[in-house]
C-alpha positions as CSV (number, residue, x, y, z in Angstrom):
1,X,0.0,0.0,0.0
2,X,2.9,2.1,0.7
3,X,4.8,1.2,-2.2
4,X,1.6,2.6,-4.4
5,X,1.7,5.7,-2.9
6,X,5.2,6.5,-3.6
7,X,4.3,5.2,-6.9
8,X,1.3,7.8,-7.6
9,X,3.3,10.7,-5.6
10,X,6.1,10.1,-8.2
11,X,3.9,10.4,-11.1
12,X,1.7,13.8,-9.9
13,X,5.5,15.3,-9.4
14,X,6.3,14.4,-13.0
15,X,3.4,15.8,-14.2
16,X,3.7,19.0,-12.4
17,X,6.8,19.4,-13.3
18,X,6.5,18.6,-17.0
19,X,3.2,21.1,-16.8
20,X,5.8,23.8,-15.2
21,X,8.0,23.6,-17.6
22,X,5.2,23.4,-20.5
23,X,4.1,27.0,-18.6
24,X,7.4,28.4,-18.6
25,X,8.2,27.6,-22.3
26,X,5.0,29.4,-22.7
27,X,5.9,32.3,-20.9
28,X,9.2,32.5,-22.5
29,X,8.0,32.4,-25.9
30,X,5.6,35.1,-25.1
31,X,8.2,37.3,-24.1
32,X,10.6,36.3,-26.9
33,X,7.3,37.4,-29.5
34,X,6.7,40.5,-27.4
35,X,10.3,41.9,-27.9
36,X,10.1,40.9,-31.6
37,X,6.7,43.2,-31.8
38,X,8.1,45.8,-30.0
39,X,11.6,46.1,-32.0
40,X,9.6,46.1,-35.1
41,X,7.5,48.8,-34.5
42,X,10.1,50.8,-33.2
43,X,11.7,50.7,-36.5
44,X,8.9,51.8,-38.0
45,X,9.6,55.4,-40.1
46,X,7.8,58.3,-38.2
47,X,6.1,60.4,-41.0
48,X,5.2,63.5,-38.7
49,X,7.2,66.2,-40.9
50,X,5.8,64.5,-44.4
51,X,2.5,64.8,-43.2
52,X,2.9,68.3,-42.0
53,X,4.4,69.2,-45.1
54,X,2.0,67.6,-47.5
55,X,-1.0,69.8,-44.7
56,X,0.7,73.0,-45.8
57,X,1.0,72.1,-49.4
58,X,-3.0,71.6,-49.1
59,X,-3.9,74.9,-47.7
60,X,-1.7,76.4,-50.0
61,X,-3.5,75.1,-53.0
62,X,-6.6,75.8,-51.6
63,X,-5.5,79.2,-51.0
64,X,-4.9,79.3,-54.2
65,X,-8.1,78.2,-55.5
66,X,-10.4,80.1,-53.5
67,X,-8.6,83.4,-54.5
68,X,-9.0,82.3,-58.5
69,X,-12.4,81.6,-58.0
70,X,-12.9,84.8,-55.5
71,X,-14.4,82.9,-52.8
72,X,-13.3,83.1,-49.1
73,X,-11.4,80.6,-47.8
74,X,-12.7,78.9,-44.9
75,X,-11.0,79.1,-41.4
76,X,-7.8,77.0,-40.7
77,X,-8.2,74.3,-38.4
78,X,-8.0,74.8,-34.8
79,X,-8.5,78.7,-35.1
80,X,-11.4,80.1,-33.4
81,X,-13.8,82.5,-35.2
């Protein structure tokens, strides 16, 4: 009776430890795919001036359109009227 036991406390700590190490493989390769993600989008180009430049190309040429077609152009954004 003893002998079983021992037998069936030896198999539960086999189990739990192959179910620990399942876990922390997990948890690792989490991590692992975390850094990847965050690497990558820290490469990614930041397209603030282009976009503020290619804003001010717009209101120019809508400038220019509303003052060949003599209309008013409206107010710029974030202004207050």
């Amino acid at each position: 009776m003893a002998q079983s036991r021992r037998i069936v406390r030896a198999a539960a700590s086999k189990d739990f430890s192959a179910g620990r190490l399942l876990i922390t493989t997990a948890i690792a390769i989490m991590l692992v795919l975390a850094a990847i993600a965050i690497s990558a989008a820290a490469k990614e180009p930041d397209y603030a001036v282009e976009r503020a430049a290619m804003v001010r190309t717009m209101v120019s040429y809508s400038a220019e359109v509303n003052s060949a077609t003599g209309r008013e152009s409206p107010p710029e954004p974030g202004s207050s009227t």
